[in-house]
N, CA, C and O atoms as a MOPAC input file, in Angstrom:
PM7 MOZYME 1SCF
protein

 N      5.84600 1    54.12000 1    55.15500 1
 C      4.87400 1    54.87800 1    55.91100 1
 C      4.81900 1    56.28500 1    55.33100 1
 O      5.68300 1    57.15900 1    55.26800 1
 N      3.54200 1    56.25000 1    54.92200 1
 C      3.72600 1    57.94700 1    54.49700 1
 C      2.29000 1    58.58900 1    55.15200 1
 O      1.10100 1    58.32000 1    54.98300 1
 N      3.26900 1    59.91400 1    56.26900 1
 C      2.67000 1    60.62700 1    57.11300 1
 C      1.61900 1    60.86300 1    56.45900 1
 O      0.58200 1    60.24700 1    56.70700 1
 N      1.70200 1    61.93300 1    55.36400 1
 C      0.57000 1    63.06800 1    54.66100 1
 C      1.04800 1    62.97700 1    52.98100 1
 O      1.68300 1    62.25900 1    52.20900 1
 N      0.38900 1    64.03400 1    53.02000 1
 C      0.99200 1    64.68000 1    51.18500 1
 C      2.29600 1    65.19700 1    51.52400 1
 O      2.95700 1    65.20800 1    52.56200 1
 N      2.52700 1    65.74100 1    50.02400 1
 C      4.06000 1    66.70400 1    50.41100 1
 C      3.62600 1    68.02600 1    50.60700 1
 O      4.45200 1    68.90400 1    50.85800 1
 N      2.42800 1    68.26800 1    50.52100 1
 C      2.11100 1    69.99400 1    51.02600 1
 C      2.04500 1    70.04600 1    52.85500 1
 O      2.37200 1    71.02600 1    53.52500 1
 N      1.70900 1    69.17100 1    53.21500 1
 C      1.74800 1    69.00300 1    54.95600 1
 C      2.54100 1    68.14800 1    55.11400 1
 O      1.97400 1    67.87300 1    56.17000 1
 N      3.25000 1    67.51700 1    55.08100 1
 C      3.84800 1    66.42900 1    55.57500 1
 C      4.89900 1    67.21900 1    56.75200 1
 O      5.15300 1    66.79900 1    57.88000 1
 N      5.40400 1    68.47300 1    56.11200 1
 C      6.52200 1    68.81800 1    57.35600 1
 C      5.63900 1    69.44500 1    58.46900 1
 O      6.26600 1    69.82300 1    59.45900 1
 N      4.40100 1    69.60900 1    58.47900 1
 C      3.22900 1    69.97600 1    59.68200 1
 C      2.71600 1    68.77400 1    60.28700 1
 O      2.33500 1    68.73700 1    61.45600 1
 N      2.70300 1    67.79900 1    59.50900 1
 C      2.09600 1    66.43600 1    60.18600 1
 C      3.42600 1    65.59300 1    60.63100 1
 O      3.03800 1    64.60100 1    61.24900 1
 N      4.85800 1    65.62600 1    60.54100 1
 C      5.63300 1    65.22400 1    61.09500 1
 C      6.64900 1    65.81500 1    62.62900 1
 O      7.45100 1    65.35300 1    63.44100 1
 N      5.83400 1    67.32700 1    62.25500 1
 C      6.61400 1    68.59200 1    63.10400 1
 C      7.87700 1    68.47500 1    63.16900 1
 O      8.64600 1    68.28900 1    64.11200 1
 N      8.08800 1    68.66500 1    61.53700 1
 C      9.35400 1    69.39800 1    61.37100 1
 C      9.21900 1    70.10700 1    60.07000 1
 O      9.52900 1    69.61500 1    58.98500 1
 N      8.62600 1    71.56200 1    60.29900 1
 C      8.12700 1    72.74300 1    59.36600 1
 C      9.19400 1    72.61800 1    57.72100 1
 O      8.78400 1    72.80100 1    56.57500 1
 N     10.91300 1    72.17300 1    58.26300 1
 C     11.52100 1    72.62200 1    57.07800 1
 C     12.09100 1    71.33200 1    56.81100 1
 O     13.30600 1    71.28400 1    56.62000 1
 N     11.30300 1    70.11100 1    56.76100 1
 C     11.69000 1    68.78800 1    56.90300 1
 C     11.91400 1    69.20300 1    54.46900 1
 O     11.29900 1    69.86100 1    53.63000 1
 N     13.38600 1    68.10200 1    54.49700 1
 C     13.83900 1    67.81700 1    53.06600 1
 C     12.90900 1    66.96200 1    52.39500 1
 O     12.95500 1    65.78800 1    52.76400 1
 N     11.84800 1    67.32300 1    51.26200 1
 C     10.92800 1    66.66200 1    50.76500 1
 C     11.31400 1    65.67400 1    49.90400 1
 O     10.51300 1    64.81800 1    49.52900 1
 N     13.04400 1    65.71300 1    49.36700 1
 C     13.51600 1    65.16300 1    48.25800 1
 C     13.47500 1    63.35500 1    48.37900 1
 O     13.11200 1    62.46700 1    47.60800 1
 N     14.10900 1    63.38200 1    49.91300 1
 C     14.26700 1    61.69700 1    50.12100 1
 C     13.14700 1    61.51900 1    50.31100 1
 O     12.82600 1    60.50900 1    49.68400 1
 N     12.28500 1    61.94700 1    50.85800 1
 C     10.85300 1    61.38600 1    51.33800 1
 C     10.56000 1    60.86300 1    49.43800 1
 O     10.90000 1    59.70200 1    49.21000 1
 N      9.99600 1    61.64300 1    48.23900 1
 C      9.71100 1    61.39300 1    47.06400 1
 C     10.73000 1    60.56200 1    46.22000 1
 O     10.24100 1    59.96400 1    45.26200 1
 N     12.26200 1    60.41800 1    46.46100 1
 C     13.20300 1    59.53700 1    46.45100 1
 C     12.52400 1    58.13100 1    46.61400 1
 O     12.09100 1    57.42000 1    45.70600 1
 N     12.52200 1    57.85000 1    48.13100 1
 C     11.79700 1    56.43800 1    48.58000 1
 C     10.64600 1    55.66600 1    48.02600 1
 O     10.42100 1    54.45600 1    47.99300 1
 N      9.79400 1    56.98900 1    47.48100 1
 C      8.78700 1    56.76700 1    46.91400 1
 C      8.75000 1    56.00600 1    45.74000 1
 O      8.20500 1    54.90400 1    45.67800 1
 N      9.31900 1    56.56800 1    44.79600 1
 C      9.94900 1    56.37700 1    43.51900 1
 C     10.56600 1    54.91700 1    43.24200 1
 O     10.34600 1    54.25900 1    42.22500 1
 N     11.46200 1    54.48400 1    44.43600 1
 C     12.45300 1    53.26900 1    44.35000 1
 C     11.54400 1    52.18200 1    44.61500 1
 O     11.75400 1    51.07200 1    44.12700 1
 N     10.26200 1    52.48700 1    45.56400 1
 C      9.35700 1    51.56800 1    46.00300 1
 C      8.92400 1    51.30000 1    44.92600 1
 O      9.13400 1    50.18000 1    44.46000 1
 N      8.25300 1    52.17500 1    44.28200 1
 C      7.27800 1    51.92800 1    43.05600 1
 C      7.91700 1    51.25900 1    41.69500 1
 O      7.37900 1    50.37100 1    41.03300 1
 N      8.86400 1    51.72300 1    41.49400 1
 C     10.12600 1    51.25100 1    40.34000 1
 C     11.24000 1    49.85500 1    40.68800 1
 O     12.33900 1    49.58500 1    40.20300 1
 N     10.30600 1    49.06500 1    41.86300 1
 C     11.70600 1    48.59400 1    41.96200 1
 C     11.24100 1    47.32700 1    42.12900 1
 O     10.03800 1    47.30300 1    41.87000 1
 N     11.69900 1    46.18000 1    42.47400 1
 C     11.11800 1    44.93000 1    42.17100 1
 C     10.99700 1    44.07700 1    43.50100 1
 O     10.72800 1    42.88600 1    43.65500 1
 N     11.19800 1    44.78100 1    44.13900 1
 C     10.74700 1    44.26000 1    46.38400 1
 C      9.00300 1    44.44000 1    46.48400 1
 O      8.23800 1    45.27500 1    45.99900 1
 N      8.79900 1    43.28700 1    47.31700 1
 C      7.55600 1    43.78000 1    47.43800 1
 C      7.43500 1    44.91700 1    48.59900 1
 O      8.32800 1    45.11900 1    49.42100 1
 N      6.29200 1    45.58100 1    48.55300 1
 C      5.87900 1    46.62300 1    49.58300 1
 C      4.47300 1    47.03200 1    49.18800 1
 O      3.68900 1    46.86300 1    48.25400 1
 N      4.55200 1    47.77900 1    50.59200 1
 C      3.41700 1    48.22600 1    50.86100 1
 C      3.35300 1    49.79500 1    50.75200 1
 O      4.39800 1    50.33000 1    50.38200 1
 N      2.42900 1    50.49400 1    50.98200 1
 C      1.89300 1    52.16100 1    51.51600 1
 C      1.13600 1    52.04100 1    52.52200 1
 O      0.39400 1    51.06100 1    52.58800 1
 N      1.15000 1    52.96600 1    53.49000 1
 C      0.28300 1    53.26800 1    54.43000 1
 C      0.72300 1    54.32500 1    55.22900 1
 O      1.88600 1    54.53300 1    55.57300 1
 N     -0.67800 1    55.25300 1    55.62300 1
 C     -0.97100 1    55.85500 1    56.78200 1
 C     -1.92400 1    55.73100 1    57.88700 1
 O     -3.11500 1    55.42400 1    57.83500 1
 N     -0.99300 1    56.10400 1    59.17400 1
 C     -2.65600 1    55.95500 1    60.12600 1
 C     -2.85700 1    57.93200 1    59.88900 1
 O     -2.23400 1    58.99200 1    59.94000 1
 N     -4.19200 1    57.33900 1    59.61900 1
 C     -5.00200 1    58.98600 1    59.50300 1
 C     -5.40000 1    59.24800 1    60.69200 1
 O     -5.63300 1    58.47600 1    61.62200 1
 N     -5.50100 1    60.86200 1    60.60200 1
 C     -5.78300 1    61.08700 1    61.86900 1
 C     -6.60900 1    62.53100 1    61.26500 1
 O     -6.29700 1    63.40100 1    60.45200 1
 N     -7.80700 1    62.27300 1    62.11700 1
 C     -8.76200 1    63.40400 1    61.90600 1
 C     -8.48100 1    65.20900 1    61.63400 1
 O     -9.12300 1    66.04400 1    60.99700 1
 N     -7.56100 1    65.26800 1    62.22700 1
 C     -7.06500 1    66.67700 1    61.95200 1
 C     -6.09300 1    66.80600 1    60.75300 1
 O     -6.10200 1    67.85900 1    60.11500 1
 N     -5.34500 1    65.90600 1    60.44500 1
 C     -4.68800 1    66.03300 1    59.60900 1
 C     -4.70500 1    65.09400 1    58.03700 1
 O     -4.00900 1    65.25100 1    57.03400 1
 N     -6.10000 1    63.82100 1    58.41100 1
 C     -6.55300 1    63.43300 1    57.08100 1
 C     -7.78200 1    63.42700 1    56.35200 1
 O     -8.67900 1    62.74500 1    56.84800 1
 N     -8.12300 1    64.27000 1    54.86800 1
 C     -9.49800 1    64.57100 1    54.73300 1
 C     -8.99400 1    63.88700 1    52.63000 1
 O     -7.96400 1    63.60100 1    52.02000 1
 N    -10.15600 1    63.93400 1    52.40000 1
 C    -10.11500 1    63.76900 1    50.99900 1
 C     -9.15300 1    64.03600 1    50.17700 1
 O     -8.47100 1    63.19200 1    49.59400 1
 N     -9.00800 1    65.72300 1    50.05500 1
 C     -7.78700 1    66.04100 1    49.28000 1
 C     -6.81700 1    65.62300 1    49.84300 1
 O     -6.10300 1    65.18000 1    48.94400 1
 N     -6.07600 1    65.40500 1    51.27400 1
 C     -4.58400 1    64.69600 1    51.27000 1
 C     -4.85200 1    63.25500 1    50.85200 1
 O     -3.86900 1    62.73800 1    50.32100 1
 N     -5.70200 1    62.63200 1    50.93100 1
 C     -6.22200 1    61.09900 1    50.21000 1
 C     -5.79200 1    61.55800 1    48.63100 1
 O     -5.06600 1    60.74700 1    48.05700 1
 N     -6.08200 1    62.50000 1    48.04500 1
 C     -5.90900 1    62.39700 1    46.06500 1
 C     -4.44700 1    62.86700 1    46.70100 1
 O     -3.60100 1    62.01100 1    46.96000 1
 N     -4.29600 1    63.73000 1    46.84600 1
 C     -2.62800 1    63.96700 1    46.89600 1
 C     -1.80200 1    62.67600 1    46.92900 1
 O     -1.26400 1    62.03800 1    46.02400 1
 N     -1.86000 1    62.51300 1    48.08400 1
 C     -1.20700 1    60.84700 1    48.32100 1
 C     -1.29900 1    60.30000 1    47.51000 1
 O     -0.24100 1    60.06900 1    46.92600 1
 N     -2.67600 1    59.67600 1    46.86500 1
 C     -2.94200 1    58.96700 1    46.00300 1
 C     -1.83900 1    59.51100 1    44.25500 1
 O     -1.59000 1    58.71400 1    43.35000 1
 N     -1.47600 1    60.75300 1    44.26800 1
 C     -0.98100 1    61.31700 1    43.23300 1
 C      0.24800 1    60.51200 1    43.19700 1
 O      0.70300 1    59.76900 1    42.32800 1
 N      0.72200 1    60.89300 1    44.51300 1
 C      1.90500 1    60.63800 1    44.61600 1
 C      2.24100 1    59.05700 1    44.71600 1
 O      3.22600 1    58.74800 1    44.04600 1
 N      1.87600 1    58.42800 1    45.13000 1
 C      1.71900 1    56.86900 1    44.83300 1
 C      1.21500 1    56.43600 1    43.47000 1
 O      1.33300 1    55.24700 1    43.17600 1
 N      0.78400 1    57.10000 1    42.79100 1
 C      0.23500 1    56.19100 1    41.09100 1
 C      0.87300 1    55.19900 1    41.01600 1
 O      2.09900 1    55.18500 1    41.13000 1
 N      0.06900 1    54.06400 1    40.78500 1
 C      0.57500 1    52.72600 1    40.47300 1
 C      0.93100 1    51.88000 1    41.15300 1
 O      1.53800 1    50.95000 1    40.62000 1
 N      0.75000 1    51.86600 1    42.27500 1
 C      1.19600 1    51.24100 1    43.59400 1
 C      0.38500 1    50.06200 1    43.60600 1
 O     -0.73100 1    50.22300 1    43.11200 1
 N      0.60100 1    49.13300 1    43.95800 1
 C      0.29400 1    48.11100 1    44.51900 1
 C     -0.46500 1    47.76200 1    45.31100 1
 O     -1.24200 1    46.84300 1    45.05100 1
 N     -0.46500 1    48.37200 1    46.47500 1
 C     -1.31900 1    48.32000 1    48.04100 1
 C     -0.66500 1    49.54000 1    48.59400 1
 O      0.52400 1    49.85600 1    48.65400 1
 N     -1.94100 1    50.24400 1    49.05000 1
 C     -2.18100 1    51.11800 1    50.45100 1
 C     -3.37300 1    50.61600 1    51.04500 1
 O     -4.35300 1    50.02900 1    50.58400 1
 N     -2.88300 1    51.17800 1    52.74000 1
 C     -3.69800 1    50.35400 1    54.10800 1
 C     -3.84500 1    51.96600 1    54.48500 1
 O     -2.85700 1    52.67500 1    54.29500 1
 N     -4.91400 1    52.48700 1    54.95200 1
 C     -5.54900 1    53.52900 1    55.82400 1
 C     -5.56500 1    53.11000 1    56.78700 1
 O     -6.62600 1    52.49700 1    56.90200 1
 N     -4.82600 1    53.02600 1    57.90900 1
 C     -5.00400 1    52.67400 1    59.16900 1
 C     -5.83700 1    53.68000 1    60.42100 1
 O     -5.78900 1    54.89100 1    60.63700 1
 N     -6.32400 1    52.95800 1    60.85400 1
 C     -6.80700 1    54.16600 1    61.50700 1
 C     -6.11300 1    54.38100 1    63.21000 1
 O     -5.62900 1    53.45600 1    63.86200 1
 N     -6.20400 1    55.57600 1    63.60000 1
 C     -6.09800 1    56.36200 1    64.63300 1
 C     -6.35400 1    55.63400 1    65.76700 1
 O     -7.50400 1    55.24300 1    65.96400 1
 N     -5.06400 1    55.26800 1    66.91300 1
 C     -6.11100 1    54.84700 1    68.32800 1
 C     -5.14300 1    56.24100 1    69.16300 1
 O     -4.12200 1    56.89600 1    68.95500 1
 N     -5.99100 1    56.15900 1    69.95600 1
 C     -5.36400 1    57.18500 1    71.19800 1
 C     -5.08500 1    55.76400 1    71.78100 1
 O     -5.50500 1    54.60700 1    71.75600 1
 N     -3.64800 1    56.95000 1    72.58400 1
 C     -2.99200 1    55.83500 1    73.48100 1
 C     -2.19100 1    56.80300 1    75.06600 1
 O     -1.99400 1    58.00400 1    75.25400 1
 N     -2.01600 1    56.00400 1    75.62600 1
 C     -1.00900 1    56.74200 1    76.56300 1
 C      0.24800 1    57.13000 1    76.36700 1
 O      0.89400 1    57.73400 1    77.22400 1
 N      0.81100 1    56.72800 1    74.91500 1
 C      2.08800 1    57.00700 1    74.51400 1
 C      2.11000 1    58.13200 1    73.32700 1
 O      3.16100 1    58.62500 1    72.91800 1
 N      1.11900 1    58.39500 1    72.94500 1
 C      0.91300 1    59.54100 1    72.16900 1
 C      0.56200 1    61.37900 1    73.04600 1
 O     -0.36700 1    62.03500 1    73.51700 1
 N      1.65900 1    61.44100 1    72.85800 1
 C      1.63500 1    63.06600 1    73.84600 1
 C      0.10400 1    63.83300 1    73.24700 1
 O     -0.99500 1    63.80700 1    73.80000 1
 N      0.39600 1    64.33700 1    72.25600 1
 C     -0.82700 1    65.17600 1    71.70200 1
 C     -1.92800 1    64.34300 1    72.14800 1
 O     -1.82700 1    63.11900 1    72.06200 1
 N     -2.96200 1    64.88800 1    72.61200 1
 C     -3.96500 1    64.59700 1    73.19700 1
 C     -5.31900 1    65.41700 1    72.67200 1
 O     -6.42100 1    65.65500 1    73.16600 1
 N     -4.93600 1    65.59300 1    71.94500 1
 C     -6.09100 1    66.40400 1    70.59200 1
 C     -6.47500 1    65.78000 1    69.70900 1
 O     -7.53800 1    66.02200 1    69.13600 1
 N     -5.44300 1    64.54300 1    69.31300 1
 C     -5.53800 1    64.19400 1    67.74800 1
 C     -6.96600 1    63.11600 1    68.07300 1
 O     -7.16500 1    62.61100 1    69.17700 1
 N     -7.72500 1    62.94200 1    67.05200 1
 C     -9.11800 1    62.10500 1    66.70800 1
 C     -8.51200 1    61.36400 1    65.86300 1
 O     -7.39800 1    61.47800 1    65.35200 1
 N     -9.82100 1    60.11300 1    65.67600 1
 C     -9.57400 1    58.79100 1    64.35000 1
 C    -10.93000 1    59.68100 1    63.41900 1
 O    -11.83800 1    60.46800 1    63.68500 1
 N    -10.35200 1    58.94800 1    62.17100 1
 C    -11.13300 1    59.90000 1    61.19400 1
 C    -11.97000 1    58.25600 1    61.51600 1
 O    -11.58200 1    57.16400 1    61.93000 1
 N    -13.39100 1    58.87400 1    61.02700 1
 C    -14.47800 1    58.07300 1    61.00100 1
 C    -14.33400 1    56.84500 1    60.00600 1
 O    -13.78600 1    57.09100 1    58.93200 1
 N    -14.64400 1    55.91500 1    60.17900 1
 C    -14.89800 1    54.97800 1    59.03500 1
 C    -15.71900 1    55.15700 1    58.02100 1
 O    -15.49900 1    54.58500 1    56.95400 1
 N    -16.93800 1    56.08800 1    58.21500 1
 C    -17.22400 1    56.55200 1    56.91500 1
 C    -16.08600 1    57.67000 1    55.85200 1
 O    -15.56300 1    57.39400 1    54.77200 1
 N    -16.04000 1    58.35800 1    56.28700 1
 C    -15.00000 1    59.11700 1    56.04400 1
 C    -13.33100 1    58.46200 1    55.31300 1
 O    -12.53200 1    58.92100 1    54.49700 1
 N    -13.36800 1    57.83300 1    55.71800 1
 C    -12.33100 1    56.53000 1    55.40900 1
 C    -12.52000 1    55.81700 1    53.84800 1
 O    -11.87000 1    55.94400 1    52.81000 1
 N    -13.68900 1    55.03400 1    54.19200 1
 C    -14.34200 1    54.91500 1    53.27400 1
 C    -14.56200 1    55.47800 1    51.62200 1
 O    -14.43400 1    54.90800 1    50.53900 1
 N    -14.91000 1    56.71900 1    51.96700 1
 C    -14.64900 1    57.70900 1    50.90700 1
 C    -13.30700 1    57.96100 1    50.38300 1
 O    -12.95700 1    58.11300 1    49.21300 1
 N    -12.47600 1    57.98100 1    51.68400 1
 C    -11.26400 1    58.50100 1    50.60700 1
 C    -10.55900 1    57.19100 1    50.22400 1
 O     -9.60000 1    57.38100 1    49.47500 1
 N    -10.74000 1    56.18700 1    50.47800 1
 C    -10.47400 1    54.84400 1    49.84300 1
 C    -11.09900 1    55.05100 1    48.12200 1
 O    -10.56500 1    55.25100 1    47.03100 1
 N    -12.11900 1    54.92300 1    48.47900 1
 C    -12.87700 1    55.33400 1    46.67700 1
 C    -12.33300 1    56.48400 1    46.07500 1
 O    -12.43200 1    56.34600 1    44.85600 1
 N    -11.57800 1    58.01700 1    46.49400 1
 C    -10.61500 1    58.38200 1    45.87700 1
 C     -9.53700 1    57.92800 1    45.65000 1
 O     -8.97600 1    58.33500 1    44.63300 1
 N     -9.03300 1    57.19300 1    46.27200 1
 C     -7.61700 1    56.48500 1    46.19800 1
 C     -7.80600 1    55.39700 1    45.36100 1
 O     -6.80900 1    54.91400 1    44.82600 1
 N     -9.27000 1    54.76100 1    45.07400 1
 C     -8.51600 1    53.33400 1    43.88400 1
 C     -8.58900 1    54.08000 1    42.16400 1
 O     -8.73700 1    53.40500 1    41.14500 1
 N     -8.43200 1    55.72300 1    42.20000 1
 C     -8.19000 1    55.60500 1    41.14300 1
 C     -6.97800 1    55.76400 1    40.55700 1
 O     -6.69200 1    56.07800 1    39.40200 1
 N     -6.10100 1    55.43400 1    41.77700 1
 C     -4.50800 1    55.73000 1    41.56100 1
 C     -4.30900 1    54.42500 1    42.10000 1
 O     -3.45400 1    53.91100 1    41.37900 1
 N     -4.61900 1    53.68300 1    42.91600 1
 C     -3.75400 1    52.34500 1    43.72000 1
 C     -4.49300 1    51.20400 1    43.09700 1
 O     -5.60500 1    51.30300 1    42.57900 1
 N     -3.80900 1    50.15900 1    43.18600 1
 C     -4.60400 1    48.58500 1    42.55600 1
 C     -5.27900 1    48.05300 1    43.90200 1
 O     -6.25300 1    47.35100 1    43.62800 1
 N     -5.04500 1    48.18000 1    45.33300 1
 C     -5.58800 1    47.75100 1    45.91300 1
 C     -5.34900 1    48.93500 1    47.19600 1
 O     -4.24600 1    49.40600 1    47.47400 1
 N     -7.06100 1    49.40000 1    48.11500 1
 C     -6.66200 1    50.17700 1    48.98200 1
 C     -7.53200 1    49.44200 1    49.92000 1
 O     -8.40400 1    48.69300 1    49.48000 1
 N     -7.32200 1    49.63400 1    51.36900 1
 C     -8.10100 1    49.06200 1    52.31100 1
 C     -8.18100 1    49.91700 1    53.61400 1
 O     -7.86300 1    51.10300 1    53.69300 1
 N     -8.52500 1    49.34800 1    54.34700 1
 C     -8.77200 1    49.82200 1    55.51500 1
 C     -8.38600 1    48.75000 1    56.65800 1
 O     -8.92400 1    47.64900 1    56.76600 1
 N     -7.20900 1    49.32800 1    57.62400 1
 C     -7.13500 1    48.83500 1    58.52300 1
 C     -7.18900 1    49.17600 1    60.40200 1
 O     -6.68400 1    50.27500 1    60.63600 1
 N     -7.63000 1    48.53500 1    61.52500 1
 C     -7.85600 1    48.70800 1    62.41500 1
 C     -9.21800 1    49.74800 1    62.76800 1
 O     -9.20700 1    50.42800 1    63.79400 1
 N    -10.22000 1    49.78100 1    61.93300 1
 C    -10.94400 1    50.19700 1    62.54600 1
 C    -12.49200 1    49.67800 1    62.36200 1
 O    -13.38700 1    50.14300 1    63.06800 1

């Protein structure tokens, strides 16, 4: 599961001085290693737009599969601000992302 990029990720996890090393660690072992897996985030309107889509996408090169999941509000989600990014919107940053991933999609929305 990867929240954001590594430029927000400790704002989109709320923890400002969160260690970026294991997060890009995990990354690395996924991509280099011979298990299958996946990538994914659920985006969320405030915190996913195009450029964290190429970022991500940077940071994943070569990957296999990422899923864009999208956003539901729920009763178990405190913040009560956060939005689903649009399916158009989605859309788009999927078409930034297959020029780094072999397969990107869209899920739940």
């Amino acid at each position: 599961d990867i929240k954001s990029s590594l430029r927000d990720y400790g704002r989109v996890c709320g923890v400002p001085d969160i260690r970026l090393a294991p997060v890009k660690e995990s990354i690395d072992l996924l991509l280099t290693g011979k298990c299958d897996y996946e990538f994914r985030t659920t985006t969320v309107e405030e915190y996913f737009d195009t450029d964290t889509a190429n970022d991500i996408g940077m940071l994943i090169k070569g990957a296999k599969r990422y899923y864009l999941q999208g956003y539901v509000e729920s009763e178990f989600v405190p913040d009560k601000t956060l939005h689903a990014v649009s399916k158009e919107k989605l859309e788009q940053c999927c078409r930034e992302l297959e020029k780094y991933v072999e397969t990107v999609e869209i899920r739940g929305v």
